[in-house]
C-alpha positions as a Markdown table, in Angstrom:
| # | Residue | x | y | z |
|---|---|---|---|---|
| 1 | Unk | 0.0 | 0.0 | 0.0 |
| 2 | Unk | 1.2 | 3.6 | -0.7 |
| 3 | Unk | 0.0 | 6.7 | 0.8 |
| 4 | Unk | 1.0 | 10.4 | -1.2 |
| 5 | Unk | 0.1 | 13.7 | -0.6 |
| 6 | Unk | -1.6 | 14.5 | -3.7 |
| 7 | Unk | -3.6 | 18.2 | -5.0 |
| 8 | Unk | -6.9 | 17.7 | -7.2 |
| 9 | Unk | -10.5 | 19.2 | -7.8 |
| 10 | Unk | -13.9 | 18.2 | -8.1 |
| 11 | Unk | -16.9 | 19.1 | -6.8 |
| 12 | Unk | -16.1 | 20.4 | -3.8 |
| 13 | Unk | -15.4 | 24.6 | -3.5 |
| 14 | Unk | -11.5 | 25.5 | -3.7 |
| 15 | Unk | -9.3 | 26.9 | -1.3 |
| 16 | Unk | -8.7 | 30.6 | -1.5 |
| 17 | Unk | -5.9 | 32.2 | -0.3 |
| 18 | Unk | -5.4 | 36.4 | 0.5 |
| 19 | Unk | -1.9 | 37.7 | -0.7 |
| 20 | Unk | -1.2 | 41.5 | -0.2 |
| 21 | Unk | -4.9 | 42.3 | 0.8 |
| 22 | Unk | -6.2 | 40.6 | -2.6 |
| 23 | Unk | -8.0 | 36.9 | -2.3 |
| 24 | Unk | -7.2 | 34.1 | -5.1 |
| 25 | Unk | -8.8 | 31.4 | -5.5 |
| 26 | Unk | -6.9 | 27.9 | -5.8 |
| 27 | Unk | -8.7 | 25.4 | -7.6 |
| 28 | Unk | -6.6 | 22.6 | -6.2 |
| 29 | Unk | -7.3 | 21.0 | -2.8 |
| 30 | Unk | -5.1 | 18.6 | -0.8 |
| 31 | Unk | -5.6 | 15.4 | -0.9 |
| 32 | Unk | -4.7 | 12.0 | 0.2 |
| 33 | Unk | -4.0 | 8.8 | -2.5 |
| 34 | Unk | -4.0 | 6.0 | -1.9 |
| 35 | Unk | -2.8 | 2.9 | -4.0 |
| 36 | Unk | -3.6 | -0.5 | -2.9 |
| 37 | Unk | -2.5 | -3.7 | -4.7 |
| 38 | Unk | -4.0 | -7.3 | -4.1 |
| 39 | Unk | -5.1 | -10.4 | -4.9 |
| 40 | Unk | -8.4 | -11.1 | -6.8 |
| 41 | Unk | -9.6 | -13.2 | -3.5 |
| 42 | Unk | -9.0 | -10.0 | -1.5 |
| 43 | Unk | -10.4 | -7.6 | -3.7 |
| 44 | Unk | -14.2 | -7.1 | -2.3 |
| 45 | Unk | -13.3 | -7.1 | 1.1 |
| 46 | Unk | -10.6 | -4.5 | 0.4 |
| 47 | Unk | -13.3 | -2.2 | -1.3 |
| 48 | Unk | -15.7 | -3.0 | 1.4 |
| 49 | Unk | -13.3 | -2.0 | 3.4 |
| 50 | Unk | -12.6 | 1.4 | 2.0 |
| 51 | Unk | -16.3 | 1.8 | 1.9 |
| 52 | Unk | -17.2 | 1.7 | 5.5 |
| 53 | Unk | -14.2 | 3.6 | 6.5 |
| 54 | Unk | -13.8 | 6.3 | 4.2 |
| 55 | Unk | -17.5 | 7.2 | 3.9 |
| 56 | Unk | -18.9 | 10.3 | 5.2 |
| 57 | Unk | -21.6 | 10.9 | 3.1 |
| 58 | Unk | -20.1 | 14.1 | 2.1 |
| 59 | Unk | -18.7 | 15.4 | -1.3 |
| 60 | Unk | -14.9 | 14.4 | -1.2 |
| 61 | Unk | -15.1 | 11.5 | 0.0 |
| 62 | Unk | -12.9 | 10.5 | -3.0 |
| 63 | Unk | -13.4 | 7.5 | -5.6 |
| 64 | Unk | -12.3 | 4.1 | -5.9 |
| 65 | Unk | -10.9 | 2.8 | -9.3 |
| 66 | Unk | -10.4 | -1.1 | -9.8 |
| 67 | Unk | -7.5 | -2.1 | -12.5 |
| 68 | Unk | -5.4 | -5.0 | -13.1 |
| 69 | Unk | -1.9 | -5.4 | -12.5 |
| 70 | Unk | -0.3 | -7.5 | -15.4 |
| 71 | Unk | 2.5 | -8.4 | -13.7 |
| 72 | Unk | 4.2 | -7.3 | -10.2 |
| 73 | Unk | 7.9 | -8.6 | -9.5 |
| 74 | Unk | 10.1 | -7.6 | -6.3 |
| 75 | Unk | 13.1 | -6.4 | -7.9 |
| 76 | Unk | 15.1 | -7.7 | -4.9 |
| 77 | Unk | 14.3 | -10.9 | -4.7 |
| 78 | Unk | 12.7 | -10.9 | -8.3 |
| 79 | Unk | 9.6 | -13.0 | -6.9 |
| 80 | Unk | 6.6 | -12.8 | -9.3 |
| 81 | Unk | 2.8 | -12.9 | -9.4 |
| 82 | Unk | 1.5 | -13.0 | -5.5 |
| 83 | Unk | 5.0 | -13.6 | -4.1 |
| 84 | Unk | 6.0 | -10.3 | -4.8 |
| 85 | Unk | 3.2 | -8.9 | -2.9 |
């Protein structure tokens, strides 16, 4: 699992910001990404997961996009598939 501090939009108002008595307006709001990889047999309850803890009913609560890894390999030991994991 990774975790980066990361900047987007959506639907969600931006930050603004005053600078010399002026007020700007910065579409970008901090965020926090996550990337998880695993297994097919721990997918749902990964998702579920994510659900029920990330879920405030509120706009930002982010998204959740599913895609397959082709192929994962651990440089140092150069395990493969699961193994590398």
């Amino acid at each position: 699992m990774y975790s980066m501090e990361v900047k987007g939009f959506g639907k969600e108002a931006g930050l603004a910001h005053t600078y010399r008595g002026a007020q700007y307006d910065v579409g970008f709001i901090p965020r926090t990404k996550l990337e998880v990889v695993v297994t097919e047999d721990q997918l749902e309850d990964v998702v579920e997961c994510i659900l029920l803890e990330a879920s405030t009913g509120e706009i930002g609560d982010g998204k959740i996009f599913i895609s397959e890894v082709e192929r994962a390999i651990r440089i140092r030991s150069r395990e493969e598939g699961a193994a590398a994991l």
